[in-house]
C-alpha positions in Angstrom: 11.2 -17.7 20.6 8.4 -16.0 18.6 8.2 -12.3 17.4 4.7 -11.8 18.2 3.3 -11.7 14.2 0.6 -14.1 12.5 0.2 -14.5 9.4 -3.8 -14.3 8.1 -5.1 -14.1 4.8 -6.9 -11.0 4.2 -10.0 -10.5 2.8 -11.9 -7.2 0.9 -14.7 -6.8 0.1 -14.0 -4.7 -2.9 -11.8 -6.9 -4.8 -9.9 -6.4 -7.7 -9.3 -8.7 -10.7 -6.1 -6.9 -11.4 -4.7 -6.7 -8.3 -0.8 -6.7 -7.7 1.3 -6.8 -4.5 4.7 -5.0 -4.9 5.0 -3.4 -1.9 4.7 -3.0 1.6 5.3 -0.6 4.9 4.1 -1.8 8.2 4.1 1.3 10.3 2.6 -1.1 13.4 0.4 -4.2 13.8 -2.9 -1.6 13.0 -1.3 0.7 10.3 0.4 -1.5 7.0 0.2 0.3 3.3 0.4 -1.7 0.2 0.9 -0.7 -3.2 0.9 -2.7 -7.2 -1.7 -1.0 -9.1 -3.2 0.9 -6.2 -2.4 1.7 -2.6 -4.3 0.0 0.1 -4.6 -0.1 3.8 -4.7 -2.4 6.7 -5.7 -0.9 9.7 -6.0 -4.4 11.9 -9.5 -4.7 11.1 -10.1 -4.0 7.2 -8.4 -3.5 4.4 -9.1 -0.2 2.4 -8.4 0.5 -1.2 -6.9 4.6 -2.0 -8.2 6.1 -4.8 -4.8 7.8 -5.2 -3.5 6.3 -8.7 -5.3 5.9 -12.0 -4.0 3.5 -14.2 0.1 2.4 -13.7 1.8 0.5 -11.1 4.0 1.1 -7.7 6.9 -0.9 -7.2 7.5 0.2 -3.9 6.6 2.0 -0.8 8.5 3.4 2.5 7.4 6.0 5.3 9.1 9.2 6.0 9.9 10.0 9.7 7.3 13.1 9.0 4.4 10.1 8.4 4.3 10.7 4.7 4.4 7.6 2.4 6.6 7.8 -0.7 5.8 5.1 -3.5 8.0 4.6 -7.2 6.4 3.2 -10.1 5.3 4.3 -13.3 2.2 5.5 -15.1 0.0 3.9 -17.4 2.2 5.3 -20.1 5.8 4.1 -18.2 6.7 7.1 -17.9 8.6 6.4 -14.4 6.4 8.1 -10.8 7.2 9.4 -7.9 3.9 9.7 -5.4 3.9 11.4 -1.8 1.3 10.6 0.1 0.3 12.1 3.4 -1.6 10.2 5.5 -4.9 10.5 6.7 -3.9 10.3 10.5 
């Protein structure tokens, strides 16, 4: 029996050199956030990089019934962060 998912590996076109992969929400097949040192988004096609955070590092990420994305990590100074994010729907 299979689920349904693929794995692929994605490509971007604006690529980092200090990219990180912490965390991840899949909210369907078209709509996945990833945070490290950034957030980025997968909307089935491409992959999108926020412009959110400056500097620091997310840990995590999870999605509020509301559609808001909440991600922990800490600043470029540790200082620990807490980030709401509403999406762009």
């Amino acid at each position: 029996m299979t689920s349904g998912l693929s794995a692929g590996r994605l490509e971007k076109d604006n690529a980092r050199t200090d990219s990180a992969l912490d965390g991840v929400v899949a909210l369907s097949a078209y709509d996945v956030w990833m945070v490290g040192f950034g957030i980025e988004h997968w909307n089935g096609t491409t992959l999108q990089v926020s412009n959110v955070m400056k500097g620091g590092q997310l840990f995590d990420i999870s999605a509020a019934p509301d559609g808001d994305l909440w991600a922990v990590g800490a600043d470029a100074a540790y200082h620990p962060l807490v980030l709401r994010y509403t999406c762009p729907h």
